[in-house]
C-alpha positions, 0 to 999 in steps of 0.5 A: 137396918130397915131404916138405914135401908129406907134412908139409901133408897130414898136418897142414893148418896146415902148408899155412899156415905154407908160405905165411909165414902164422901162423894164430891158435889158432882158425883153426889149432884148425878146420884141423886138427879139419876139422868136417863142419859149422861155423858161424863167427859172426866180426868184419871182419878176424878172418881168417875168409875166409882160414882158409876159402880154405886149408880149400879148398885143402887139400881141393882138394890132398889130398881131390880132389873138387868144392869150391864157395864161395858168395857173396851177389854175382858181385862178392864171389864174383870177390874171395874166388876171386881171393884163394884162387888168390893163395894157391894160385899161391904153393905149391911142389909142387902140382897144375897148373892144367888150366883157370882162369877169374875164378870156377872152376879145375881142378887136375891132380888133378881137382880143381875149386873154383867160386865163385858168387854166392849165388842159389838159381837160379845153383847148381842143376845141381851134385852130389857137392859134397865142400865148401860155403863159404857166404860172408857167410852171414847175407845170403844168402836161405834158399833158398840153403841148401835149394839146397845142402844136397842137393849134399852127400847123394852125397859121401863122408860127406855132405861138408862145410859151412862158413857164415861171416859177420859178425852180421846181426841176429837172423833168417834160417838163420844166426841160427837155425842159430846161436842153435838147440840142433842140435848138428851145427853146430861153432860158433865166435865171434869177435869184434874184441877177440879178433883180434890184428890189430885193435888197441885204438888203432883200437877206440877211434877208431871207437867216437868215430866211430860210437857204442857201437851202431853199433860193435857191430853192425858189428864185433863177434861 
């Protein structure tokens, strides 16, 4: 158990592999590489929510601190903590639970991740953030980011902050963040023809169904 534990936290894709999951080149690349800030511009079922379930995971288990995951409803933010602790549940050898809810939990190492919705009104009071996930990034309001960005002055290395989203059109921090020359952000983009998961047979369907355009808008990156 000890070495299998040493194994994960000296390598994060471990934690993946752990869980049967074989993460793809980009995911396992932004595991191990763990970017301060990273922009992740992704197609519906390119496993983006997946790789940033685990990147929390792996901060909550070998890098204690506060961990929060932003979301642009209460119903998004109970789905994406209910499949983080899913994943969580299914590892050998971890911390206990101290206490779980629908939307919070803290580990044996003291350890908390909170999901909330993504509103500048519902995340004030939270300090020394140690990771940020902003789900669905492009449609949460600005004020979200100018809420969460002082959260992470106190911790160590001023934290981190992961934003991912699919496209939604060219406007708000998202885009601008992406779009910008600001190269603190580690971008990474892809889309549904790059995801192994997604096969040609069903491109091919929903470019019948809803056009080149709408298909582009709606799954590509």
């Amino acid at each position: 158990m000890m070495a299998g534990d040493l194994a994960r936290a000296l390598d994060p894709v471990a934690l993946a592999a752990d869980l049967g999951i074989a993460l793809d080149d980009w995911q396992a690349r932004l595991m191990r590489e763990r970017p301060r800030r990273a922009l992740l511009c992704c197609a519906r079922q390119s496993g983006k929510t997946l790789v940033t379930c685990l990147m929390a995971i792996w901060q909550a288990l070998y890098e204690p601190g506060l961990i929060l995951i932003l979301s642009p409803s209460l119903r998004q933010s109970g789905e994406c903590f209910r499949n983080l602790m899913l994943l969580y549940d299914k590892l050998r050898g971890v911390p206990e639970l101290r206490q779980e809810s629908i939307l919070r939990c803290e580990l044996a190492n003291e350890s908390r991740i909170i999901s909330l919705p993504g509103q500048e009104r519902t995340i004030r009071g939270y300090s020394k953030a140690d990771l940020i996930v902003i789900d669905e990034a492009a449609r949460v309001p600005d004020e979200l980011l100018v809420a969460a960005r002082p959260m992470l002055a106190a911790s160590k290395d001023n934290g981190r902050l992961i934003a991912l989203s699919t496209p939604a059109g060219k406007r708000g921090w998202f885009f601008e963040a992406w779009s910008g020359g600001d190269t603190v952000w580690d971008r990474v983009r892809v889309s549904a023809d790059q995801c192994p998961r997604i096969s040609e047979a069903f491109l091919q369907e929903e470019m019948r169904a809803l056009g080149a355009m709408r298909l582009r808008r709606r799954i590509s990156a």
